[in-house]
DODO-385752 format. One record per residue (C-alpha): x, y, z; residue in three letters. Coordinates in steps of 0.02 Angstrom, whole numbers, padded with zeros to 5 digits, always signed. Example, Ala and Ser with C-alpha at 12.3 -4.5 7.8 and 13.67 -1.06 7.14 Angstrom:
BEGIN
+00615-00225+00390ALA +00684-00053+00357SER 
// end
This chain:
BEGIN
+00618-03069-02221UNK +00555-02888-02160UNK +00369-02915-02151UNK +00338-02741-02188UNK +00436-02746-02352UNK +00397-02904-02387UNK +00196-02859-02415UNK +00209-02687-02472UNK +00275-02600-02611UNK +00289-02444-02535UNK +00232-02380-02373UNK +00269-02196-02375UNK +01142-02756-00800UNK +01244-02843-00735UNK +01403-02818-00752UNK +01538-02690-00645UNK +01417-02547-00662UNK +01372-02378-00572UNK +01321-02375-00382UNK +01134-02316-00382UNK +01140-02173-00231UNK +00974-02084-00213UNK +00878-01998-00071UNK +00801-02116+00029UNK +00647-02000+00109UNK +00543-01876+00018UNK +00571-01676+00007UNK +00465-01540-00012UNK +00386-01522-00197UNK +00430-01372-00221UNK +00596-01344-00138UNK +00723-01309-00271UNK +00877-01375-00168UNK +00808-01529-00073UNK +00924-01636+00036UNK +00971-01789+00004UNK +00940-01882+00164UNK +00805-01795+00296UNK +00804-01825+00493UNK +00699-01984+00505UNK +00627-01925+00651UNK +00555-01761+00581UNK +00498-01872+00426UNK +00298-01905+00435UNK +00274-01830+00610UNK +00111-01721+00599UNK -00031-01746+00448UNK +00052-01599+00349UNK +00210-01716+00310UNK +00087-01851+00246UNK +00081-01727+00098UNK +00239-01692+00085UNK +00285-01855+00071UNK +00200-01895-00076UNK +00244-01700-00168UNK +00456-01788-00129UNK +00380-01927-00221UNK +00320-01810-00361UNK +00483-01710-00375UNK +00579-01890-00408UNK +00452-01912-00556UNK +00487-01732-00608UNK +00683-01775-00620UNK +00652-01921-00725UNK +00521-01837-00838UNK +00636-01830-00984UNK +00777-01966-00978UNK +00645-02081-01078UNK +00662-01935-01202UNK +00830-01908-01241UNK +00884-02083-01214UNK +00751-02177-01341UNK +00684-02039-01464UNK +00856-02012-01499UNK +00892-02181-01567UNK +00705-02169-01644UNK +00678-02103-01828UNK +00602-01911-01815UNK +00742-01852-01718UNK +00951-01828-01763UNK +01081-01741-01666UNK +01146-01583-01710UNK +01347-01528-01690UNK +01334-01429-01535UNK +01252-01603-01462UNK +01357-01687-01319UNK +01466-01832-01362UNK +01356-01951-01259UNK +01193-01887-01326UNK +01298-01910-01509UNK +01364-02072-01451UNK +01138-02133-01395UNK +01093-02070-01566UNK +01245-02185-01633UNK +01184-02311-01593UNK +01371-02340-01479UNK +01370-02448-01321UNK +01240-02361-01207UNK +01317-02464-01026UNK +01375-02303-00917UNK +01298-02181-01047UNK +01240-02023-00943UNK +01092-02031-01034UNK +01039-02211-01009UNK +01075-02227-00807UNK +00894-02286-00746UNK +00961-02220-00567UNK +00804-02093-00604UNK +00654-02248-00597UNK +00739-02323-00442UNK +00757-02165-00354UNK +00561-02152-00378UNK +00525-02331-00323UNK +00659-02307-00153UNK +00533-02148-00125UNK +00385-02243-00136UNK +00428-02398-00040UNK +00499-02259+00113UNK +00341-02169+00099UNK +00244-02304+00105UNK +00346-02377+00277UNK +00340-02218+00343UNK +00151-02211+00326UNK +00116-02367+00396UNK +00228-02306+00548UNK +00145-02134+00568UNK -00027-02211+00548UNK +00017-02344+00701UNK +00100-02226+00825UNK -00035-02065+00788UNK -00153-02031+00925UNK -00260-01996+00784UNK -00292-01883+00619UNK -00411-01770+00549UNK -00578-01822+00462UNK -00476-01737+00296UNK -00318-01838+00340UNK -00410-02001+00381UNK -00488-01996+00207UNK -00331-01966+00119UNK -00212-02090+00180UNK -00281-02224+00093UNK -00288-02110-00062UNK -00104-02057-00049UNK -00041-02250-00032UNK -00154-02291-00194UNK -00072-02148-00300UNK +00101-02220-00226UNK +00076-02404-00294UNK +00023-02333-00466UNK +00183-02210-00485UNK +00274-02358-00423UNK +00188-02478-00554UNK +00243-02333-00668UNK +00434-02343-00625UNK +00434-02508-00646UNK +00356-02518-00807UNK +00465-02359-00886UNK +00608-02502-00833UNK +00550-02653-00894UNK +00496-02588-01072UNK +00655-02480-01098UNK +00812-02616-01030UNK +00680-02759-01014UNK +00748-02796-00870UNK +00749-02735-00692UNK +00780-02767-00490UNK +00607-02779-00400UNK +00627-02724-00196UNK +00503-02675-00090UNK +00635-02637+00046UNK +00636-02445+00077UNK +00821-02471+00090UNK +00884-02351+00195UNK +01069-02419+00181UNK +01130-02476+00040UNK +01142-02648-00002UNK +01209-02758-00111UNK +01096-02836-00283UNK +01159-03028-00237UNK +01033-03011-00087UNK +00907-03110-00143UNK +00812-03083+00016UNK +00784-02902-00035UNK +00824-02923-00253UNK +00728-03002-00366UNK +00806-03004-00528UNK +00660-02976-00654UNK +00647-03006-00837UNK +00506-02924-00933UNK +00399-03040-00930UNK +00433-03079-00742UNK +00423-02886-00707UNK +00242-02884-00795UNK +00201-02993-00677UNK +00254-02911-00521UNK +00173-02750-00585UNK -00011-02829-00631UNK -00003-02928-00461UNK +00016-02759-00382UNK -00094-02681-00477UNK -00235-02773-00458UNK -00205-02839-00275UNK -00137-02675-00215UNK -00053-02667-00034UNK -00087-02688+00153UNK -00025-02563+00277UNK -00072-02554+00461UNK -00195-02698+00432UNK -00287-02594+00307UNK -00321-02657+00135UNK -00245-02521+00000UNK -00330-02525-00171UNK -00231-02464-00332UNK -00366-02371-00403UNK -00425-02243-00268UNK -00433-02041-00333UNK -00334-01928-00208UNK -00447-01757-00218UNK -00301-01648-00196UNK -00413-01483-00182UNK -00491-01544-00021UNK -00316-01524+00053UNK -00255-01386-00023UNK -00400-01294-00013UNK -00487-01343+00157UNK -00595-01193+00158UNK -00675-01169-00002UNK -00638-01340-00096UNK -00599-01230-00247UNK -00603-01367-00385UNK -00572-01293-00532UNK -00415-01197-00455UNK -00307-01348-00397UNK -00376-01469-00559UNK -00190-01482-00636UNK -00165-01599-00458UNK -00285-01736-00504UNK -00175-01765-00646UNK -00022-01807-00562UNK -00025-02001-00552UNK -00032-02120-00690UNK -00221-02192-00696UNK -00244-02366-00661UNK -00355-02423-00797UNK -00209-02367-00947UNK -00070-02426-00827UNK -00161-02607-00826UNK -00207-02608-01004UNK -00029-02584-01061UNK +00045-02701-00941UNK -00094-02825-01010UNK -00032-02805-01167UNK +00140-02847-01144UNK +00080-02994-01049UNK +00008-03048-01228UNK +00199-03056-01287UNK +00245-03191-01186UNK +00083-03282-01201UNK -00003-03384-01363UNK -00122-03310-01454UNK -00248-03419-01393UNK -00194-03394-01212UNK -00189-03223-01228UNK -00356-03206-01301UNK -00426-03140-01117UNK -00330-03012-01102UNK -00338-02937-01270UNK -00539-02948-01221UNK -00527-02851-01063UNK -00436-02714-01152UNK -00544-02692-01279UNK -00718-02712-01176UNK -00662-02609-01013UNK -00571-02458-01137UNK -00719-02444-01225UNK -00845-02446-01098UNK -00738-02332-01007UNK -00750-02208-01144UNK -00941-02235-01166UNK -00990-02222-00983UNK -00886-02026-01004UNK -00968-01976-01162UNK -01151-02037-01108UNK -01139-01968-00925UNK -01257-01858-00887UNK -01207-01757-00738UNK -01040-01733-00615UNK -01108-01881-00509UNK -01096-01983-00654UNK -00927-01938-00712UNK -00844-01965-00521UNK -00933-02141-00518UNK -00903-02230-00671UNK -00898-02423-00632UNK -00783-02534-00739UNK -00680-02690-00695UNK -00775-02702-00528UNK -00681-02514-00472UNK -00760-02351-00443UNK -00647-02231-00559UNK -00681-02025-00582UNK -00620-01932-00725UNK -00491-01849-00704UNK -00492-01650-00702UNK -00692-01650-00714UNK -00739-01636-00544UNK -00822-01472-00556UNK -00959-01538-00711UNK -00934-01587-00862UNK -00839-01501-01011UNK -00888-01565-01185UNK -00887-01745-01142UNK -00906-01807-01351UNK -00702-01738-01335UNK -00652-01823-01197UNK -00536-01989-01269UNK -00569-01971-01430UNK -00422-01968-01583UNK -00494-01836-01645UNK -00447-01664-01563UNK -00531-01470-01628UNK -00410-01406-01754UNK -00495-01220-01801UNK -00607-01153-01664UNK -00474-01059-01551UNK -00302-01046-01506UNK -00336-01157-01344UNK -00419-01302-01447UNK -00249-01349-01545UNK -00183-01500-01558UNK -00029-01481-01477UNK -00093-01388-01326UNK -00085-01571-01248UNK +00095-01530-01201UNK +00092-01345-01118UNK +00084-01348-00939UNK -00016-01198-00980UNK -00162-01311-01027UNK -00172-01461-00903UNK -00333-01485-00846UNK -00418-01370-00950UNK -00424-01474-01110UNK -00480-01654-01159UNK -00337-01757-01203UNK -00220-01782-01039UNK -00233-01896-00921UNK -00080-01909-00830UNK +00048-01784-00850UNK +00224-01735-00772UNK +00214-01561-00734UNK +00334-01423-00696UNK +00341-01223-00626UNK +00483-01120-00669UNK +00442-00992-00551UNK +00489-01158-00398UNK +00636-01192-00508UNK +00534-01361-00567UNK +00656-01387-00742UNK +00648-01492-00886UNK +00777-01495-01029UNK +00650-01485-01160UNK +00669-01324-01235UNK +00841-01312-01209UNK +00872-01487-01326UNK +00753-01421-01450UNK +00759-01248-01480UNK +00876-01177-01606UNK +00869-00985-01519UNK +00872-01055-01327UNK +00983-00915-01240UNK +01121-01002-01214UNK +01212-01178-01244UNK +01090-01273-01310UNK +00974-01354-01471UNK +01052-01521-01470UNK +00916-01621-01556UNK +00817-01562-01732UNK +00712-01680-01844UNK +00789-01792-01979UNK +00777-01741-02157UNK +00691-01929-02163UNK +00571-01846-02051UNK +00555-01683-02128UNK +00570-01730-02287UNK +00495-01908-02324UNK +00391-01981-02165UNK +00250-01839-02161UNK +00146-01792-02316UNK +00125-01605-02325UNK -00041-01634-02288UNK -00022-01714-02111UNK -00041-01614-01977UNK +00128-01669-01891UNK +00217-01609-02051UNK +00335-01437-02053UNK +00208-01390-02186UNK +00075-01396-02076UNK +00189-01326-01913UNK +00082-01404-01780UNK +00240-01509-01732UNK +00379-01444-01838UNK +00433-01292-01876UNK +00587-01178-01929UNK +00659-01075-01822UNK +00786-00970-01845UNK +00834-01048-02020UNK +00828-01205-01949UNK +00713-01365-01939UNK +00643-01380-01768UNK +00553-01487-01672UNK +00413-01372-01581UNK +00253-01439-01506UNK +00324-01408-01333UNK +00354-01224-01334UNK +00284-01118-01516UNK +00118-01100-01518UNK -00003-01060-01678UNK -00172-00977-01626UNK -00295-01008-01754UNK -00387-00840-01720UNK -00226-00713-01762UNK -00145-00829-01888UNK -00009-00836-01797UNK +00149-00895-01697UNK +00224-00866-01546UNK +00333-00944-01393UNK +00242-00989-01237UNK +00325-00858-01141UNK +00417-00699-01165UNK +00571-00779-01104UNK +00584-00962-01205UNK +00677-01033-01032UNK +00548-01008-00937UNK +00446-01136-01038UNK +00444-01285-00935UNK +00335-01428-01036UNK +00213-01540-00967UNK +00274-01719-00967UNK +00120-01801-01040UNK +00131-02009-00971UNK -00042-02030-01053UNK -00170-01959-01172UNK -00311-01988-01273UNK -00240-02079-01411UNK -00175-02215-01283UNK -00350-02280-01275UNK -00353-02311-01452UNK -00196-02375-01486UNK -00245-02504-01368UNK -00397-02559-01425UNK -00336-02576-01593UNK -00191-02688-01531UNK -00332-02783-01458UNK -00442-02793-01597UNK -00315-02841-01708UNK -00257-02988-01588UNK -00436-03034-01551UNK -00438-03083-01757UNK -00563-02927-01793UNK -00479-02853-01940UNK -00612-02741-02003UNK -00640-02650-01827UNK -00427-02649-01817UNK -00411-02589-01991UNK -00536-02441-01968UNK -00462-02379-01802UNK -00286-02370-01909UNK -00362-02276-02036UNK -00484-02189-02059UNK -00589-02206-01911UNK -00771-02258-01883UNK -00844-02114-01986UNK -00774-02150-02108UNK -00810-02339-02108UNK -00968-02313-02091UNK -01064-02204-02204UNK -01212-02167-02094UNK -01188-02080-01961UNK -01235-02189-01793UNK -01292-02144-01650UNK -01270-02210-01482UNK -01434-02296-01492UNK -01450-02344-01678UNK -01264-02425-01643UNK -01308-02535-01522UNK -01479-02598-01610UNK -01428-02616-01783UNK -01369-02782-01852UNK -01256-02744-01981UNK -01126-02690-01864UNK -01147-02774-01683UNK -01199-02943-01776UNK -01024-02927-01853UNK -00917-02916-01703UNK -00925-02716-01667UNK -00978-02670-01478UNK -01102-02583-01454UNK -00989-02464-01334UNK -00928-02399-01532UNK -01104-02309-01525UNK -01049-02150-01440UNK -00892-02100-01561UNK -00995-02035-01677UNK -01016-01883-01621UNK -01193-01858-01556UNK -01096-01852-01363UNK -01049-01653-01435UNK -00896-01733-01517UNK -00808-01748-01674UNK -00821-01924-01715UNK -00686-02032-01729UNK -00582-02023-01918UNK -00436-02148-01852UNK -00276-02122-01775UNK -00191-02088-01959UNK -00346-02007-02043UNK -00368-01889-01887UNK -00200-01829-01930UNK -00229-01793-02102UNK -00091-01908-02122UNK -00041-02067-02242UNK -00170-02215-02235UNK -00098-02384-02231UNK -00117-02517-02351UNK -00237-02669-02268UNK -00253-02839-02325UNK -00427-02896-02398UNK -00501-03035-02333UNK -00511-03206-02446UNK -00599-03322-02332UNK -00570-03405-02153UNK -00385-03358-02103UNK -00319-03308-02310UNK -00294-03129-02354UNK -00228-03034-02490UNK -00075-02911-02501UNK -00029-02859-02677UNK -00074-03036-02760UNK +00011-03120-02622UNK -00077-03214-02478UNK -00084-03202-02298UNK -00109-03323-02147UNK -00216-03233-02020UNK -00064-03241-01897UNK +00036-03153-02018UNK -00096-03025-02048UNK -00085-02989-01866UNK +00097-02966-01866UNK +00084-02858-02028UNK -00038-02731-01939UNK +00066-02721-01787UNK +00208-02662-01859UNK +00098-02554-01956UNK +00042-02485-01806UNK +00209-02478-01718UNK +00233-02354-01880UNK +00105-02262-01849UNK +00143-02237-01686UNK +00328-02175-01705UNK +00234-02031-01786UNK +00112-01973-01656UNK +00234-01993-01489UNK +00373-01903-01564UNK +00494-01863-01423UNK +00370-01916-01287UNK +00496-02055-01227UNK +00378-02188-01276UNK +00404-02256-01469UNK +00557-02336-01456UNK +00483-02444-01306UNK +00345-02468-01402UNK +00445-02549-01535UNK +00535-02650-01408UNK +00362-02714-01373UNK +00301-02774-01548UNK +00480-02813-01559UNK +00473-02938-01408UNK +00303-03011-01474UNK +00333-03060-01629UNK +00479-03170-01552UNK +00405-03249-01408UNK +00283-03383-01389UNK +00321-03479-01552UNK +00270-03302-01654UNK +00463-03292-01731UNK +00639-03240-01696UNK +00717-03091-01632UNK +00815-03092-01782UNK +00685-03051-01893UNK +00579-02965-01777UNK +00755-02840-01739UNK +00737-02822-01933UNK +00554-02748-01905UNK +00619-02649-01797UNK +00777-02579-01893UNK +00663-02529-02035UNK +00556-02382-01956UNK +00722-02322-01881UNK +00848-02336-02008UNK +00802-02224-02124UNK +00840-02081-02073UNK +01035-02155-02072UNK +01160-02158-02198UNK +01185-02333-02277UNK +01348-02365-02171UNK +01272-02314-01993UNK +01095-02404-02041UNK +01165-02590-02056UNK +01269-02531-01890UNK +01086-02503-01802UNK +01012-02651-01880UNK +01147-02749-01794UNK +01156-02697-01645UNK +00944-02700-01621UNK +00983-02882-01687UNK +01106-02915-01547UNK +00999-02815-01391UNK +00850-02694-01452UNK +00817-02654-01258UNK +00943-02534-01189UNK +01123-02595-01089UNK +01145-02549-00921UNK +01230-02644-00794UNK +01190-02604-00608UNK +01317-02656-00465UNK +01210-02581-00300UNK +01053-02505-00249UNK 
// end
């Protein structure tokens, strides 16, 4: 029986496949026609090419920024096709059989991972035949490798949580070669590919006998700006590679999946305990030294984008994001290119220039007056109509998210702005094509999605229930303060860390109202505690295991809300998905049938028991691969 139903009255590859054929050595960031195979002998022969080694690396990323996008948010429940849509983007949102699908090829994440595994062969060469580098180079090679395992990591992990499956090679194939090589293949379920990526992770890499951790901060500015080190200038750079600490955390938690509860129990700690110390040690720093120097889970990590001081640190991480001060404080200014670096939310983003022919298909999918074929995708009436109260921010009554353009519904955070001063709306740019979106891999809210995934998990339903909702002022009706927080004994005696102290505001933030109150959105319906492991639903109990299963999907709910075509919820659903039938937790039938009810909704009755069969058969996407 649907969990979510069943407690709540209402709650408003490899098969014959495609030969993978990418470039196997990096090209310049910014060249708008790069070739598809360089002279290996030109490739990493001076310092400057150590650079442009890693920018090829970056343009991969930028050409699978939004395949995660149009493949999964399609088949989520905000977003519908419209009639001008192509037949396979029709046939994705149709829930039809996605092997050979345009928009499901994952040739994207392995053209990223060939890149990194050249560059990083290609390094180790250079390093070993150099007759030496610069101070400035010397400092950075070790940086560059790092940022290359985590955007490797990253490939991986897009992979595994979208087809659950992938082929793990740390060959930088330069022929190609067949997938029944087991000497270069490993054939990697989910679980399997977790694994791999947390071993990696953690261990990081050895290249010319030097030790390569997966957590070291290339300063970008030093080498693009030799002279004058002009921070502030080249800040967007520093968010170009997914951060370790959210890259482990997530992995961490899809370990839980495959793990019993009371095996899992140690990770669902360290997510908590190093995300919120994390967060503390930013809003109680007290100077740039501080910030660049912030020691958790035995790593030195900086914050990214802060280099030059500190900007409002009480914002930094926290759900809850200025909504009326100034056009620049918005909510959905996470997403404009415009804005990276300059505001408090991003921490890893995917960016793109128009004016270097950098090009998303963002706008063009979602905008109904795009010059030109285009507007493919628009939000559900389900989404319009039913999932968002008028009140939440998200809503096409509040037009943060939604809009309507052009007499029709729109989906709009990545390119119509509202500034708050004027009272009114506008594009990004004169001419809508040359809004290219930021990419946003993480953000703010990431942190607390996690921790309440972790505090749920770690049997803490009070702390879980109050991130959901309505957040920790809200909870609490005196206001804490850092140092009251960790002293008094009605809250730390009672399982709260003290690292809870600074979201309260007195960092020069806005306190912390939940990741559904912050949003002015719908609260969800908790279960009230009985006694040791019963709780209450409307007159009907509760195990504690079934409580936690209950707030994850409500959770997964939630979040289908907030990442609304940020190629994440659907994955996201796999994962609770996955969970709640692994490890003795359930079936996949059932947990399919989770699943199917955030989705199906926005589907006629005929096409919604067609989706909640085919999640039941395979939730994770089909793809068969025949070479790399």
């Amino acid at each position: 029986m649907n969990i979510i139903r069943k407690y709540t009255r209402s709650i408003p590859m490899l098969a014959a496949g495609i030969t993978l054929a990418v470039a196997t050595s990096c090209s310049d960031y910014f060249d708008p026609t790069p070739k598809n195979v360089m002279d290996t002998s030109e490739y990493i022969g001076e310092e400057s090419q150590m650079y442009k080694g890693m920018l090829g690396i970056m343009n991969r990323m930028q050409q699978a920024g939004d395949q995660a996008i149009f493949l999964t948010d399609t088949r989520m429940n905000v977003l519908e096709t419209t009639t001008k849509a192509p037949v396979a983007l029709q046939n994705i949102y149709n829930y039809e059989n996605t092997d050979q699908n345009e928009y499901a090829d994952p040739s994207v994440y392995y053209a990223v991972i060939i890149a990194c595994n050249d560059y990083i062969s290609k390094m180790e060469e250079y390093y070993n035949t150099t007759g030496g580098m610069s101070e400035t180079a010397e400092d950075a090679f070790p940086k560059l490798l790092s940022s290359t395992i985590r955007i490797k990591v990253w490939a991986y992990w897009m992979l595994g949580r979208i087809y659950g499956e992938a082929y793990w090679f740390d060959d930088p194939l330069t022929e190609k070669k067949p997938l029944t090589d087991t000497s270069v293949f490993t054939h990697c379920d989910m679980q399997q590919l977790t694994e791999k990526c947390l071993d990696l992770l953690e261990n990081g890499i050895t290249v010319a006998g030097m030790h390569i951790s997966s957590s070291l901060t290339m300063d970008w500015y030093k080498w693009l700006d030799t002279e004058t080190q002009n921070v502030s200038q080249f800040r967007k750079w520093q968010y170009l590679t997914p951060p370790y600490l959210l890259l482990k955390a997530e992995l961490l938690s899809w370990r839980c999946n495959y793990e019993s509860e009371d095996a899992a129990q140690a990770d669902w700690l360290w997510i908590r305990d190093t995300l919120l110390e994390y967060i503390y040690k930013i809003h109680t720093a007290e100077d740039k030294a501080a910030l660049n120097n912030i020691q958790v889970d035995g790593r030195t990590l900086s914050l990214p984008g802060f280099e030059d001081g500190i900007q409002s640190m009480g914002y930094v991480y926290q759900t809850n994001i200025p909504m009326q001060s100034d056009a620049t404080n918005a909510y959905y200014n996470i997403f404009y290119s415009e804005e990276v670096g300059t505001k408090w939310q991003v921490v890893s983003s995917i960016m793109y220039d128009y004016r270097n022919n950098q090009r998303n298909r963002l706008v063009q999918y979602l905008c109904p007056t795009y010059p030109g074929d285009g507007f493919y995708l628009k939000p559900s009436d389900y989404a319009v109509y039913t999932l968002y109260p008028q009140t939440d921010i998200r809503s096409i009554t509040q037009q943060m998210v939604m809009n309507q353009l052009g007499g029709e519904n729109a989906l709009t955070k990545y390119y119509y702005t509202y500034n708050t001063a004027t009272r009114s709306y506008k594009y990004l740019r004169d001419n809508i094509f040359e809004i290219q979106p930021s990419i946003v891999l993480f953000r703010g809210h990431d942190f607390h999605y996690l921790i309440a995934e972790a505090e749920n998990h770690l049997g803490n339903w009070d702390q879980a229930a109050a991130l959901l909702n309505g957040g920790l002022t809200n909870r609490f009706a005196e206001r804490y303060s850092v140092t009251t927080w960790s002293t008094s004994d009605n809250v730390t005696q009672k399982g709260w860390s003290p690292y809870y102290g600074s979201w309260f505001g007195d960092a020069g933030g806005y306190g912390d109202s939940g990741l559904a109150g912050t949003a002015c959105g719908t609260l969800y319906q908790m279960p009230e505690y009985v006694s040791d492991g019963v709780f209450s639903l409307n007159g009907q109990t509760m195990t504690e295991m079934q409580r936690r299963e209950y707030f994850d999907w409500c959770l997964a709910q939630e979040y289908s809300k907030e990442y609304v075509a940020e190629g994440k919820a659907y994955s996201y659903l796999c994962k609770m998905a996955d969970r709640w039938s692994s490890a003795g937790r359930g079936d996949k039938t059932a947990a399919a049938d989770n699943m199917a009810a955030i989705i199906t909704p926005k589907y006629d009755a005929a096409k919604a028991a067609k989706v909640k069969a085919s999640l039941e058969a395979k939730y994770f996407i089909n793809w068969s691969l025949q070479d790399l």
